[in-house]
C-alpha positions as a printed NumPy array, in Angstrom:
array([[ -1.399,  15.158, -49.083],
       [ -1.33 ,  18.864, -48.634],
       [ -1.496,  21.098, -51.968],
       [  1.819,  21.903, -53.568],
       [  1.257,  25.578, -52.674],
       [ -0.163,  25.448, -48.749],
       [  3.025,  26.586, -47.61 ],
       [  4.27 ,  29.317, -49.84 ],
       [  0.595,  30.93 , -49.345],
       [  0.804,  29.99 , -45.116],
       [  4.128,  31.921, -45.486],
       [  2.824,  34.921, -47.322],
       [ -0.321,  35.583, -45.154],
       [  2.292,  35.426, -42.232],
       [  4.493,  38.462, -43.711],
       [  1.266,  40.211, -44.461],
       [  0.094,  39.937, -40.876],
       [  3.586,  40.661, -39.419],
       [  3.482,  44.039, -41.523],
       [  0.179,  44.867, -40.743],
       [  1.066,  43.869, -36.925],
       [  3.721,  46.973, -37.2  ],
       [  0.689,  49.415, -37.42 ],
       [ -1.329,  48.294, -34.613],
       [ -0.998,  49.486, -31.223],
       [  2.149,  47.523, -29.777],
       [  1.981,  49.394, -26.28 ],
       [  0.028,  51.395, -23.763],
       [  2.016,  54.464, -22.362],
       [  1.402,  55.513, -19.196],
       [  3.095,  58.253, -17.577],
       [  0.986,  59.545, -14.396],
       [  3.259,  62.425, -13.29 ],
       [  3.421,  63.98 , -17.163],
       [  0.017,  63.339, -17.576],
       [  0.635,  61.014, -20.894],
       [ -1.717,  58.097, -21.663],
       [ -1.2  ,  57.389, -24.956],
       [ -0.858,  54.094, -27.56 ],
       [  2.026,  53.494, -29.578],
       [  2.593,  51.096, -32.252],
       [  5.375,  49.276, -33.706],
       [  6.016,  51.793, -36.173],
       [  6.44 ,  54.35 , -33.889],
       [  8.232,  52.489, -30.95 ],
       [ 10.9  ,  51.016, -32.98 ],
       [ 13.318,  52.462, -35.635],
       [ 15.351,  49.323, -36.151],
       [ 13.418,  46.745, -35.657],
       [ 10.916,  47.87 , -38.17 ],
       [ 12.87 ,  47.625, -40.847],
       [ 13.948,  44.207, -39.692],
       [ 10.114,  43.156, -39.475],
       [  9.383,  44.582, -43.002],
       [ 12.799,  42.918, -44.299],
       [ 12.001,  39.61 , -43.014],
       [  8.093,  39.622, -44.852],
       [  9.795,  41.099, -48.108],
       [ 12.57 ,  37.711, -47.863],
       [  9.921,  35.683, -47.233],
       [  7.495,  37.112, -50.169],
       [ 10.502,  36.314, -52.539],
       [ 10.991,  32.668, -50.72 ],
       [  7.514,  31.784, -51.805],
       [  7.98 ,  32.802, -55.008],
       [ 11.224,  31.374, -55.834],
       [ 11.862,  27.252, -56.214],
       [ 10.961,  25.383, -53.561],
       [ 14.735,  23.792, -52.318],
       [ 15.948,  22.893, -49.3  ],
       [ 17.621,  26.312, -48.249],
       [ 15.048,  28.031, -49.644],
       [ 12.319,  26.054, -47.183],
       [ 15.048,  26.107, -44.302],
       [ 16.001,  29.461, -44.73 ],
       [ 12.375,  30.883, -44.783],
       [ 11.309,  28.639, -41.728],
       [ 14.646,  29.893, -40.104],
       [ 13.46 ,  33.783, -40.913],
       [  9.92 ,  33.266, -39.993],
       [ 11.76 ,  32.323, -36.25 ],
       [ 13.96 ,  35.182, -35.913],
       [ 11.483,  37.477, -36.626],
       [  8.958,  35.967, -34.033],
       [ 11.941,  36.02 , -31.082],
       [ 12.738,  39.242, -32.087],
       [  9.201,  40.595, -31.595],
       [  8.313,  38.366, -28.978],
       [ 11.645,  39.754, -27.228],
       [  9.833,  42.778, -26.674],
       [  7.185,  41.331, -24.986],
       [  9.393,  39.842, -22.692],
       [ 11.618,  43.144, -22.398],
       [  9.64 ,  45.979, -23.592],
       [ 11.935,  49.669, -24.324],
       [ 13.343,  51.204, -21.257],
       [ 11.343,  54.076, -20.67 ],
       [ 10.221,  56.709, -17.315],
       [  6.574,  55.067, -18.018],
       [  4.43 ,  51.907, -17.58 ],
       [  4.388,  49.842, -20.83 ],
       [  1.466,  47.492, -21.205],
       [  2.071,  45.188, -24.177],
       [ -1.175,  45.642, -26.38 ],
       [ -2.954,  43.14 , -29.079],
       [ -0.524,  44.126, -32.088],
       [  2.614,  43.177, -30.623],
       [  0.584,  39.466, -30.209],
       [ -0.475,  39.391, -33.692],
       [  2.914,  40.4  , -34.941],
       [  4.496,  36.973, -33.393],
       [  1.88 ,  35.121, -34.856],
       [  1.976,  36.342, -38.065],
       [  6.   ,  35.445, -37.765],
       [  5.586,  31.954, -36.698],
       [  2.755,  31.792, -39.717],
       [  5.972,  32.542, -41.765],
       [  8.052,  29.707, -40.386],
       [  4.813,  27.24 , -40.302],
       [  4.916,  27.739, -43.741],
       [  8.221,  26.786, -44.381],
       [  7.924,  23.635, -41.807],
       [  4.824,  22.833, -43.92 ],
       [  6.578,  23.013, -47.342],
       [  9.835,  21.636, -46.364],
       [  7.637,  18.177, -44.158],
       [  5.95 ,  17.691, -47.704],
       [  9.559,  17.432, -49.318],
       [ 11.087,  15.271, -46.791],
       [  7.816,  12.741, -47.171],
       [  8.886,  12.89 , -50.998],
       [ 11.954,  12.384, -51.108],
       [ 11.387,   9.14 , -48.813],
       [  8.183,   7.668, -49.73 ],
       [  8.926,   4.194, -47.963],
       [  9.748,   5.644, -44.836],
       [  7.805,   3.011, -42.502],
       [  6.047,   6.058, -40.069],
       [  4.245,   7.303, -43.645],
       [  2.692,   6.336, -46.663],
       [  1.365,   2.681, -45.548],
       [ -1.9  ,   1.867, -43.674],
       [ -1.107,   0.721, -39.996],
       [ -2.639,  -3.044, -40.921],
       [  0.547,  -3.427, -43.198],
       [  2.907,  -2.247, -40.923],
       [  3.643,  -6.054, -39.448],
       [  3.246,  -7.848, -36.075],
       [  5.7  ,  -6.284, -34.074],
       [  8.423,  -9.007, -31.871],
       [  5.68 , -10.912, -30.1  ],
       [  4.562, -13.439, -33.254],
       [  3.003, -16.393, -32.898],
       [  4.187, -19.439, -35.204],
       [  0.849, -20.59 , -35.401],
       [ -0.658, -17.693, -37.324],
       [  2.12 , -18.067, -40.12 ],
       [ -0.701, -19.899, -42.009],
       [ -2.293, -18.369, -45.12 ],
       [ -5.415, -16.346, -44.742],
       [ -8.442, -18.711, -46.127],
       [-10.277, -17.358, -49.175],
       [-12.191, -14.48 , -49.139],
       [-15.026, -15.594, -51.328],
       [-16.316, -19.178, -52.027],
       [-15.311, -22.354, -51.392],
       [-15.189, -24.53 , -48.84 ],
       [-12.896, -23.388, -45.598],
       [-11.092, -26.412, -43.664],
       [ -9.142, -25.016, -40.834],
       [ -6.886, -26.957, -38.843],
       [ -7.618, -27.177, -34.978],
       [ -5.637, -28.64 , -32.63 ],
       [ -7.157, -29.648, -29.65 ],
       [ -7.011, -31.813, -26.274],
       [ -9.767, -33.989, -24.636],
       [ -9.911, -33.822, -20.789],
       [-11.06 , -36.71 , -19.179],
       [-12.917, -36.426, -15.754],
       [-10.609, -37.403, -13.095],
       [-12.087, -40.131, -10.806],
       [-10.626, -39.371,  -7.637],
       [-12.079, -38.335,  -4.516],
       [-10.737, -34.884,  -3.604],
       [ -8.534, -34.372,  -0.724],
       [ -9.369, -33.628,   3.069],
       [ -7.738, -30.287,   4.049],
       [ -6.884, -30.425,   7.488]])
């Protein structure tokens, strides 16, 4: 079983990335007839959503410190995937501007970093459900225990003979075939 802590420290490294994300370059700019070819980065490119992307890491830097409920987990898996659609929206739709946007390595790193954030919490809050229901039959048992299945065979019902020592008798049924006598057939 994972570490108490794998999740609250996935979660963390996510925000840090998804910060750091804000400072690399998000977008080429090219604008042939004004004779602009420049980079931009998140910071630069995006007044709101900056503050949404730094808002989400500090939430999620106070989820992992706080205790580790259910709407805590939920809340900072939920975060973790609003701020990866919201940055991954602008991959899909980059700003409206007279130039050519080309979506750069930061903008990449920035949706990874968010769904770090919500692996974190899907980590955290999968080691709680397992938990709370240790005899759940899909976890917790070796596959040898987990039974036959529909198709049993009466037969096999029997105890297992000792492991060690002693004398085994096992019971065989069986069925002699005599040689039948008769001449075969003609086909015709």
């Amino acid at each position: 079983m994972l570490h108490p802590t794998v999740g609250r420290i996935l979660s963390a490294v996510g925000a840090a990335v998804t910060v750091a994300a804000l400072f690399l370059t998000w977008y080429h700019v090219d604008r042939p007839g004004a004779g602009i070819d420049d980079d931009t980065t998140g910071w630069q490119t995006f007044t709101r959503l900056r503050w949404v992307v730094l808002g989400g890491a500090g939430l999620t830097l106070v989820s992992a410190l706080l205790a580790q409920t259910r709407p805590v987990l939920i809340a900072r898996t939920v975060l973790g995937l609003l701020v990866a659609a919201l940055i991954f929206r602008r991959i899909v739709a980059p700003p409206d501007l007279d130039a050519t946007l080309e979506p750069q390595i930061g903008l990449w790193i920035g949706v990874v970093g968010a769904l770090l954030i919500a692996a974190g919490g899907l980590v955290d809050t999968g080691r709680k459900v397992v938990a709370a229901y240790p005899d759940f039959p899909l976890w917790g048992r070796p596959v040898a225990e987990l039974g036959a299945g529909d198709d049993r065979d009466e037969r096999f019902d029997k105890p297992a003979p000792p492991a060690q020592g002693g004398a085994v008798t096992i019971d065989a049924e069986y069925e002699v075939l005599e040689p039948d006598n008769t001449p075969p057939r003609s086909q015709s």
